[in-house]
N, C-alpha and C positions, 0 to 999 in steps of 0.2 A: 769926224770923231770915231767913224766906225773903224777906219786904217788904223787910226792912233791907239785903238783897243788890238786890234787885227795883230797888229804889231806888238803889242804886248805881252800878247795870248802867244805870241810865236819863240818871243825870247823864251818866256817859261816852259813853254814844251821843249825847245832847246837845251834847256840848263837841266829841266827834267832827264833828257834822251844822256846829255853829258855822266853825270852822275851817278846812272845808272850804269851805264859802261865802265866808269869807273870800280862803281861795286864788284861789278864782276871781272876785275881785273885780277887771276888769282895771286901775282907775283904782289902784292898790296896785306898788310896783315890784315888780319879778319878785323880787330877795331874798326880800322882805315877804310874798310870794306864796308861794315855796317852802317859808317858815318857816311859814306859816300849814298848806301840804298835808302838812309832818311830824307840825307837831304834831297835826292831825288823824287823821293814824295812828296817831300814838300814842294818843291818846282809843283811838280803836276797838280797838286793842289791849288795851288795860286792861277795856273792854267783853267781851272774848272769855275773859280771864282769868278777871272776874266769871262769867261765863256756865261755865263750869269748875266755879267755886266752889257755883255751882247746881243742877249736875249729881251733886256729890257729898253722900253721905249728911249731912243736917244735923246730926247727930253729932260730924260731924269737924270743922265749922267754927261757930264760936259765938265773934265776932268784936264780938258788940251790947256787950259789954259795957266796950270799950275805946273807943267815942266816942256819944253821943250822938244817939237817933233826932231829935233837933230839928234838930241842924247837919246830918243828909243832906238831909232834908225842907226846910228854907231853902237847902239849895245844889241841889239839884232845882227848887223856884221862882222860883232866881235863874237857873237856865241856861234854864229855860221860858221868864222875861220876855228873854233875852238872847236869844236865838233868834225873840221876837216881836219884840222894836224890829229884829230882822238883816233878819226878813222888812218891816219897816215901815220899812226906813232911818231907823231912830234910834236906830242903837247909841251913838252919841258924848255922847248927850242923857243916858246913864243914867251 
């Protein structure tokens, strides 16, 4: 349970790191910009929830059982490669 949070906690600091980078893309209008450094808070927000959820005794929370460790695991991969093309400017290409 604890990888399967572990994992969780990674995507959204992921989607966080994403987001943000975004924000500061200045070739992006400032809307597009703003909407990029919310949703980036929110990511890390939901990071800090997970991080909560790993704080408390694994008892209380046993959550595997209601999606699939494959679909975190492929949505961890997919925001690793999304975050390599951000770093390589070739987000548009995926």
């Amino acid at each position: 349970m604890r990888d399967f949070l572990r994992d969780c906690y990674r995507i959204e600091q992921l989607a966080g790191v994403i987001y943000q980078r975004l924000a500061g893309e200045v070739s992006y209008p400032s809307a597009m910009r703003t909407l990029f450094g919310r949703l980036g808070r929110d990511e890390q927000d939901h990071a800090r929830q997970i991080d909560l959820l790993l704080q408390a005794p694994e008892s209380q929370n046993d959550f595997s059982r209601r999606i699939a460790w494959e679909r975190v695991d492929a949505a961890l991969q997919r925001a690793e490669e999304m975050l390599r093309a951000l770093d390589g400017r070739r987000l548009d290409e995926g």
